[in-house]
C-alpha positions as CSV (number, residue, x, y, z in Angstrom):
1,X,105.1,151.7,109.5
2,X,106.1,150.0,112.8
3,X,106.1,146.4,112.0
4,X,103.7,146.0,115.0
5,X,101.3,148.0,113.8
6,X,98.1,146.2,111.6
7,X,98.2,146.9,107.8
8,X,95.5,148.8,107.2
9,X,92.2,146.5,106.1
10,X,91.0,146.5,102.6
11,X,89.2,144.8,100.4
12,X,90.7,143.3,96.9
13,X,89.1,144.9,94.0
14,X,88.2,142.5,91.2
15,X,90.7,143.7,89.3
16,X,93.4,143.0,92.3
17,X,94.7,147.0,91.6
18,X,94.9,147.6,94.9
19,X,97.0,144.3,95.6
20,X,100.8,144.0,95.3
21,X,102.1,142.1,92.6
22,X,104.5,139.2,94.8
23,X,105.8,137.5,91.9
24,X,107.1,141.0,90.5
25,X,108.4,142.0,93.9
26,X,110.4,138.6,94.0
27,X,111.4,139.1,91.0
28,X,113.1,143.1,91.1
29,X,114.1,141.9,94.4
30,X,115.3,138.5,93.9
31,X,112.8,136.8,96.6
32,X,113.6,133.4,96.8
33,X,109.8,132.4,95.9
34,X,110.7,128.7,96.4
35,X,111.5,128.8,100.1
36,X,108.2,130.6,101.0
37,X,106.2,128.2,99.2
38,X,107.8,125.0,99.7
39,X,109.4,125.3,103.0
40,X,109.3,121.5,104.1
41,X,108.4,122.6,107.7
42,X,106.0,125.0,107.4
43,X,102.4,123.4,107.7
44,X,100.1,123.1,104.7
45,X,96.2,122.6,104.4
46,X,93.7,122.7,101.3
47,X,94.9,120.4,98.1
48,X,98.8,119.8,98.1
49,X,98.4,120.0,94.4
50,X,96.2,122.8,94.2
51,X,96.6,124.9,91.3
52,X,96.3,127.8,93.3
53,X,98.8,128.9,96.6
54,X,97.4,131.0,99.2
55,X,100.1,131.9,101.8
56,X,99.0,133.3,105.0
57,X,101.0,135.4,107.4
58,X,99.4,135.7,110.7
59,X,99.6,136.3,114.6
60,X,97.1,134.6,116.8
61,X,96.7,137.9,118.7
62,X,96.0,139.5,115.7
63,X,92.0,140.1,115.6
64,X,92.2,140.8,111.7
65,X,93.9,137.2,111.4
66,X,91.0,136.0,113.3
67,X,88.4,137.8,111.3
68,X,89.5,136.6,108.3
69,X,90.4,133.1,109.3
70,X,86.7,131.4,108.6
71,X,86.5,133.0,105.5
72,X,89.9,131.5,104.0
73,X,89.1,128.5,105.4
74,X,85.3,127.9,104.0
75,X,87.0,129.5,100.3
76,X,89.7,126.4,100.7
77,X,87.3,123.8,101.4
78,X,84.7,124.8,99.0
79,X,86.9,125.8,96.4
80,X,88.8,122.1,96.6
81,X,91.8,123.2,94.3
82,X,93.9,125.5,96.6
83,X,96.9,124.7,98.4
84,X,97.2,126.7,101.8
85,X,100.6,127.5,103.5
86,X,100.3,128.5,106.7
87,X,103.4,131.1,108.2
88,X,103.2,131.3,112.0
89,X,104.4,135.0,112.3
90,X,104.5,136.2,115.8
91,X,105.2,139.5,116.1
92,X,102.7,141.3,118.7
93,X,103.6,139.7,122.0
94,X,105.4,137.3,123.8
95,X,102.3,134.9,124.4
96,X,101.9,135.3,120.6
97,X,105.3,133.4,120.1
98,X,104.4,130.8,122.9
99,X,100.9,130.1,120.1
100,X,102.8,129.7,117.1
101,X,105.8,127.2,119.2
102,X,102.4,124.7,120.4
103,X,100.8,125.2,117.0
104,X,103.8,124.2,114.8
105,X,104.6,121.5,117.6
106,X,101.4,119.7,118.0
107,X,102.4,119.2,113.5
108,X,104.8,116.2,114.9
109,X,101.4,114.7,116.0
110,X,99.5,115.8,113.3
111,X,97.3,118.5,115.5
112,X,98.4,121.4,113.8
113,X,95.4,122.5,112.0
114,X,93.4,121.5,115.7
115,X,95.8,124.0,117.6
116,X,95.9,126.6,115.1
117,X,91.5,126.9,115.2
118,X,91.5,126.3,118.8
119,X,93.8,129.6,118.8
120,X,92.1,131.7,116.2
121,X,88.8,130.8,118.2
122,X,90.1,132.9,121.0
123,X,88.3,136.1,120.8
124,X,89.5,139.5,121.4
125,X,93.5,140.6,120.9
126,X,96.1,141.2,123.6
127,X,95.4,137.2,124.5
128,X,97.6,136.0,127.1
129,X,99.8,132.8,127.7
130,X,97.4,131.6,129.9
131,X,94.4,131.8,127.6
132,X,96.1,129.8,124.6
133,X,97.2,127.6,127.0
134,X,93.6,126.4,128.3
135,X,92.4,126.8,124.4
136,X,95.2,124.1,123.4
137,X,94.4,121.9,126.6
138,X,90.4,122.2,125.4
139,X,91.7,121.0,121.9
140,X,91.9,117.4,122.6
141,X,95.5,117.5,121.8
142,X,97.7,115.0,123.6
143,X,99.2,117.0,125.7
144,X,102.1,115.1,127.2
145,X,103.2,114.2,123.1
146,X,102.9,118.3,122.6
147,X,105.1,119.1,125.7
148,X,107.5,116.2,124.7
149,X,107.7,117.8,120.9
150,X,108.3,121.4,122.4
151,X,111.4,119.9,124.5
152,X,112.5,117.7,121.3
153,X,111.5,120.0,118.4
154,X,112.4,123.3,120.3
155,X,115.3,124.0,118.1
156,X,113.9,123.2,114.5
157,X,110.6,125.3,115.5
158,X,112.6,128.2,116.7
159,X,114.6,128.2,113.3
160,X,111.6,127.8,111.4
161,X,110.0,130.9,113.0
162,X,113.1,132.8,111.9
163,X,113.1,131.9,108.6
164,X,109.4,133.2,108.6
165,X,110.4,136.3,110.0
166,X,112.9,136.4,107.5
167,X,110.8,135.8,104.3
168,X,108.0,138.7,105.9
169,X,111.4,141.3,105.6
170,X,112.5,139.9,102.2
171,X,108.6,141.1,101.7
172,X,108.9,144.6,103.3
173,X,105.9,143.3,105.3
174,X,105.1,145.5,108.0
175,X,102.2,143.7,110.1
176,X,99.9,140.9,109.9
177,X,97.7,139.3,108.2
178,X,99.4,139.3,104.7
179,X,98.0,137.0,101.9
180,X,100.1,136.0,99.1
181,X,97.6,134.3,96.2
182,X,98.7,133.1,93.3
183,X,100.8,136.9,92.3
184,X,99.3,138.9,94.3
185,X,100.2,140.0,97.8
186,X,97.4,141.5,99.6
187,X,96.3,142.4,103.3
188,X,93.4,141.2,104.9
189,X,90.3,139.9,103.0
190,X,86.6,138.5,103.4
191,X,84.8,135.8,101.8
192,X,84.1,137.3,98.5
193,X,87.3,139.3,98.6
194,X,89.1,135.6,98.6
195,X,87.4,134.1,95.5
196,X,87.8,137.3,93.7
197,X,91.5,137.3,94.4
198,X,91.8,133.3,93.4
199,X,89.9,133.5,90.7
200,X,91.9,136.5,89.3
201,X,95.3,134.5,89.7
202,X,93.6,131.4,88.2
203,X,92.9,133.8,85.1
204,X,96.4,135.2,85.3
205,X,98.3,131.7,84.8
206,X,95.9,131.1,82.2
207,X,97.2,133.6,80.2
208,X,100.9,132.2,80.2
């Protein structure tokens, strides 16, 4: 499949058959786990010591991203013990790559998680430049520090989107959004689909 083409939506049985296994992908493949988990730059919500990891691969013109983006949200705040990684993946359209550069630069000011709602707010799919750009102005960002961190930051933001990129083909990922919890590696999910899935990686590690 066309990377630019949606995965197909499911739902995560509670017995996560239908999911992936990412840690043995990353292990047949040698994945190097420890870069998409713990890259330094990428921006992080939830508990940083969470004993769960949910990372999220998504497009902010992607309307299943922005379907499912409440529910993983109101699952990490309610739940209180996961850690969330967010991976700014734009892969649908040009204005989609101008999203993710503001998101990840309004981080140097500590705005990222109020960009990154103010852009999954945006209904619809196809958004345009334009349309982010009034979202992220109604954001209450500081707009002068964001255009300052694009012209400073440019470079380090640019390299971290390719190392994204790079981790989705070390994935075989073909489209967003893509949810790796705990071992699992999953497309798009609802409430209930989201403790099902954390609670079964919760009950895997308890095994080891």
């Amino acid at each position: 499949m066309d990377r630019r083409h949606f995965l197909q939506l499911t739902a995560l049985t509670a017995s996560t058959t239908t999911a992936l296994s990412f840690a043995s992908q990353a292990m047949a493949q040698k994945i190097d786990t420890n870069a998409i988990l713990n890259d330094p730059d990428a921006p992080t919500g939830g508990n940083p010591k969470g004993d769960v990891t949910i990372v999220a691969f998504f497009d902010y013109n992607c309307p299943y991203c922005k379907q499912a983006a409440p529910d993983l949200e109101r699952v990490v705040k309610e739940d209180g013990n996961i850690r969330l990684v967010y991976k700014d993946w734009p892969i649908l359209t040009e204005a989609s790559v101008y999203g993710a550069q503001v998101a990840l630069a309004a981080k140097y000011q500590g705005a990222y998680d109020k960009v990154h709602h103010a852009l999954m707010a945006i209904p619809g799919k196809r958004i345009s430049q334009d349309t982010m750009r009034e979202a992220v102005q109604k954001s209450g960002v500081d707009l002068k520090r964001l255009q300052a961190d694009v012209d400073t930051h440019g470079k380090s933001i640019l390299a971290l989107l390719k190392r994204t990129a790079a981790q989705a083909d070390s994935l075989d990922l073909a489209g967003t959004p893509v949810y790796l919890i705990g071992p699992f590696k999953t497309p798009t999910l609802d409430y209930d689909g989201f403790k099902r899935a954390v609670a079964e990686a919760r009950a895997r590690q308890a095994k080891k």
